[in-house]
C-alpha positions as CSV (number, residue, x, y, z in Angstrom):
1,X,163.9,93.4,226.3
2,X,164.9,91.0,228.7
3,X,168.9,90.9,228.2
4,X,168.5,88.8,225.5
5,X,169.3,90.0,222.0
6,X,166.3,90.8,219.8
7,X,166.5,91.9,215.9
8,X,163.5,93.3,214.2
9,X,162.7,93.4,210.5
10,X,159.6,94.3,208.4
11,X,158.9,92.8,205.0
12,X,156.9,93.3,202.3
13,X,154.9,91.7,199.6
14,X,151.7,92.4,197.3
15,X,149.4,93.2,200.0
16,X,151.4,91.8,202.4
17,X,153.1,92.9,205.6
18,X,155.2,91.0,208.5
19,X,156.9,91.8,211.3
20,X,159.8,89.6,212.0
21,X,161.8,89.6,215.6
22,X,164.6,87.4,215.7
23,X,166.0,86.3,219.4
24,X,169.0,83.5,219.4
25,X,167.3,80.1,220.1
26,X,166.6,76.6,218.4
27,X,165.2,78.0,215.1
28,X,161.3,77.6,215.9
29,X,159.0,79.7,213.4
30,X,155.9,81.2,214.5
31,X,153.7,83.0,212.5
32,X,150.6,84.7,214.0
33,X,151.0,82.6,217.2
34,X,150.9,79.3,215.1
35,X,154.3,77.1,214.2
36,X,155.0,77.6,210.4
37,X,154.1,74.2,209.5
38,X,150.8,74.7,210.7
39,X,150.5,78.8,209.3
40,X,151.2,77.3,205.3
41,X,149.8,73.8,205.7
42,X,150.2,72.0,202.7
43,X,152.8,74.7,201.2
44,X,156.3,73.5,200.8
45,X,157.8,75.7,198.6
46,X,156.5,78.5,200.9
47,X,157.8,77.4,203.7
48,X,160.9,77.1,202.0
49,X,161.0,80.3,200.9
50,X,160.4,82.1,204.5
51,X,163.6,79.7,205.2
52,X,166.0,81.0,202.5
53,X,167.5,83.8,204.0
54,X,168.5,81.4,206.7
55,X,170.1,79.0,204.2
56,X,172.1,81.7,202.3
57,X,173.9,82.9,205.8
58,X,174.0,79.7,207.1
59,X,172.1,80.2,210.4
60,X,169.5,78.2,210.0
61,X,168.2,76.6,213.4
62,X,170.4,79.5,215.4
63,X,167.2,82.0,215.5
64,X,163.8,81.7,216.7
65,X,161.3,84.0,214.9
66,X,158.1,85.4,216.0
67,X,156.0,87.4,213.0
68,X,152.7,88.4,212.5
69,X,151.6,88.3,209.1
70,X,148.1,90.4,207.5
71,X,146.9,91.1,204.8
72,X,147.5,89.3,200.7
73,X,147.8,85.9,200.6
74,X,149.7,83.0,201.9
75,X,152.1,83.7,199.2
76,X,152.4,87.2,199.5
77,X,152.6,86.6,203.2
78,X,155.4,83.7,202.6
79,X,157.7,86.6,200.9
80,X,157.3,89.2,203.3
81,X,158.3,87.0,205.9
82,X,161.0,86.1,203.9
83,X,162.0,90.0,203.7
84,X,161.3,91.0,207.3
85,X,163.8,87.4,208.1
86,X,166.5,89.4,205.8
87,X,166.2,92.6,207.1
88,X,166.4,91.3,210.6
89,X,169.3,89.5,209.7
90,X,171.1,92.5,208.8
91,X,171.2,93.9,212.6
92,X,172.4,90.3,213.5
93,X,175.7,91.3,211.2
94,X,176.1,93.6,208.5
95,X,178.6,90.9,207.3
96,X,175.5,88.9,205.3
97,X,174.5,92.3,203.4
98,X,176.2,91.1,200.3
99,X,175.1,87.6,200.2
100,X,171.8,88.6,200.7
101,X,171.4,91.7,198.4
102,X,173.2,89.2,195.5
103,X,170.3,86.9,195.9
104,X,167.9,89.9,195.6
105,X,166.5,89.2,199.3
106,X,166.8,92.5,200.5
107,X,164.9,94.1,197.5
108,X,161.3,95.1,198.2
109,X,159.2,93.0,195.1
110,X,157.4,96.1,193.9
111,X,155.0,94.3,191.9
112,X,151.2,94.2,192.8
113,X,148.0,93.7,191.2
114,X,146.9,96.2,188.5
115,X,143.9,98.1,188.9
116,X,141.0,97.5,187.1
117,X,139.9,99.6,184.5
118,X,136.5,101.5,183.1
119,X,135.1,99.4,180.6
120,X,137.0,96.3,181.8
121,X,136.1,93.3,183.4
122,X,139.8,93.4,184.8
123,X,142.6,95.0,184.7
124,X,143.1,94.4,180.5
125,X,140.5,91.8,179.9
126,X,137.7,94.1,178.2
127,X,134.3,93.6,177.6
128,X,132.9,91.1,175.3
129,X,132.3,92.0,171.7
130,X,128.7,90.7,169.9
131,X,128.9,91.2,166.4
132,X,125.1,91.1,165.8
């Protein structure tokens, strides 16, 4: 480090993985080298989302983040940002544990696809039935 704080957070989501390093600064987002803006073109509601935890503490534009993002989606990417930003937070100050775990931030969204199955053409849908 170079004397300047630094907080580090992982996240996950689906297939989704980001690193997330906090250092105090003018609240720039970059996502795999590329401003936030530019990494979800076009997604608002994303971008909102990787945002949230910022909003809840009320230190949004105190932070400058630096992730990398792989793997899933841009939404699954969009909520693991969002987790590795609230974990990271949590070494900023232990004070913002509540009002993030209340808003279920700090809760790892265990839900990803389902396998698909023999005889399926998914995960449920099966095959389709001729009569004759």
């Amino acid at each position: 480090m170079n004397g300047q704080a630094e907080y580090y957070g992982t996240g996950k989501r689906k297939d989704a993985i980001a690193r997330v390093w906090l250092t105090p600064g003018a609240g720039r987002v970059s996502v795999n080298g590329r401003e936030l803006d530019e990494y979800m073109r076009g997604h608002d509601a994303l971008k909102q989302a990787v945002l949230t935890p910022f909003q809840i503490t009320e230190t949004l534009g105190q932070y400058d983040v630096k992730a990398t993002a792989k793997g899933g989606g841009v939404s699954g990417q969009a909520g693991a940002l969002r987790h590795g930003i609230a974990r990271a937070l949590l070494q900023v100050s232990e004070d913002f544990r509540l009002m993030l775990k209340k808003r279920g931030l700090l809760t790892r969204d265990a839900r990803v696809v389902e396998r698909k199955h023999a005889g399926c053409r998914g995960a449920r849908r099966g095959k389709q039935f001729s009569k004759r």
